[in-house]
C-alpha positions in Angstrom: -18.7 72.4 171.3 -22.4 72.6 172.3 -23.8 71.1 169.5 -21.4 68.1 170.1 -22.7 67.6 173.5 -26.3 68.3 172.7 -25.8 65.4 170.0 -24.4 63.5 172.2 -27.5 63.7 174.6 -29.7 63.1 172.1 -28.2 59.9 170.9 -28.3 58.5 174.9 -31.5 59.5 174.5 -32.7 57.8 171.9 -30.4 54.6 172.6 -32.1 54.3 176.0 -36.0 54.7 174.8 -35.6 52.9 171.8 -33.5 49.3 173.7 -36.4 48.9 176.3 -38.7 48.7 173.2 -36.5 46.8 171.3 -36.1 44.1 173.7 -39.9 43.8 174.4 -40.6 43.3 170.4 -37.8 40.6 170.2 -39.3 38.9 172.9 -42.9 38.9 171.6 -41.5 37.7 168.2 -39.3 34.9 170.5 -41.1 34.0 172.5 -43.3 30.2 172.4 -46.9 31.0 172.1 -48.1 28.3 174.5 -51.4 28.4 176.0 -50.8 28.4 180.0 -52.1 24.8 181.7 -54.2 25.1 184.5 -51.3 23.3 186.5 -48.5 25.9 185.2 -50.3 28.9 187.0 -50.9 27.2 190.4 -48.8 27.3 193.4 -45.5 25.0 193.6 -46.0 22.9 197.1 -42.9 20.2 196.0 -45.5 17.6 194.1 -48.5 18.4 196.8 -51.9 19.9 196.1 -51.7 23.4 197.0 -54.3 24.2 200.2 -55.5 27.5 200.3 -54.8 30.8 198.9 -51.2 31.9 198.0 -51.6 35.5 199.5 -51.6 35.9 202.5 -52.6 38.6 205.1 -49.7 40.8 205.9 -49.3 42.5 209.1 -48.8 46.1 208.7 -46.8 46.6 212.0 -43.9 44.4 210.0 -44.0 46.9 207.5 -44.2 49.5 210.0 -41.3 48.5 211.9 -39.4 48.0 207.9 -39.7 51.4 207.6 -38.6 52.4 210.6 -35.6 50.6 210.7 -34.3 52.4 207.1 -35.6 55.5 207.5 -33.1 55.3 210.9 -30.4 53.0 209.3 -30.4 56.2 206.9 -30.2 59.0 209.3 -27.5 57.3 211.0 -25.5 57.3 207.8 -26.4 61.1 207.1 -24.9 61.2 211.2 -21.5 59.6 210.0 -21.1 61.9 207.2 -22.6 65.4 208.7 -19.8 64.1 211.7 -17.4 64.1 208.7 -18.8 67.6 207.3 -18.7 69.1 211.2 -15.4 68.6 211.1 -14.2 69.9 207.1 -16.6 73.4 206.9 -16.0 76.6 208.2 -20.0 77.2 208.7 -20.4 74.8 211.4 -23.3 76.4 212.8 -25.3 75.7 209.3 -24.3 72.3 209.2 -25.6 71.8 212.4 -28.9 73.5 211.9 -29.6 71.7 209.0 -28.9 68.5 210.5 -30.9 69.2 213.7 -33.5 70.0 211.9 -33.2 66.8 210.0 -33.4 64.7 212.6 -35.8 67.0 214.5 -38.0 66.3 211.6 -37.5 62.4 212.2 -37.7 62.3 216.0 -41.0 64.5 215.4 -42.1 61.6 213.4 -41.4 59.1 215.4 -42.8 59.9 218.2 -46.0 60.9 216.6 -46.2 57.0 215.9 -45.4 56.2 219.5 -48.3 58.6 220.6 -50.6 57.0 217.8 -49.8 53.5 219.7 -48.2 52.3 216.1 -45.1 51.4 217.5 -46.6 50.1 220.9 -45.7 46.4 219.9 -42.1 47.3 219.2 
């Protein structure tokens, strides 16, 4: 019974190393070899000339404020289901250390950013 299942492994193994590799040769043998046009590699502005660069300066605080907003879209989810486990375990008090911590964990990080003056613009 082991050796089934250790078999078993090994072929999922080797199935999923062996199709990512598989895939990349069958495309190189595929694919056109076309050398690139100058136009081809520009940027598409609808039939204009491009003006300027393509990239761009990003704004951190956007990024800043994306990472905020999961990391507490997340926690709120963990809320829903620790409410959920609150309510189904016997060790209550565990649950509820480990979630305080948790979120004392976040809280600490957040408003280590608000004292920093990161999220000042928020």
């Amino acid at each position: 019974m082991y050796d089934v299942e250790i078999t078993h492994l090994g072929i999922f193994l080797v199935a999923g190393l062996a199709s990512p590799i598989a895939i990349k040769v069958i495309q190189y043998i595929m694919a056109p070899n076309i050398p690139r046009l100058k136009r081809a590699s520009t940027t598409y502005e609808c039939g204009e000339k491009p003006i300027g660069d393509a990239q761009v300066k990003f704004n951190v605080q956007f990024f800043t404020f994306a990472i905020v907003f999961v990391v507490f879209d997340i926690l709120s989810i963990l809320f829903l289901l620790w409410a959920y486990a609150f309510r189904v375990f016997d060790p209550v008090y565990t649950t509820m250390i480990v979630m305080g911590g948790f979120a004392g964990f976040l809280f600490t990080g957040l408003f280590f950013w608000i004292k920093k003056g990161t999220m000042s613009w928020v």
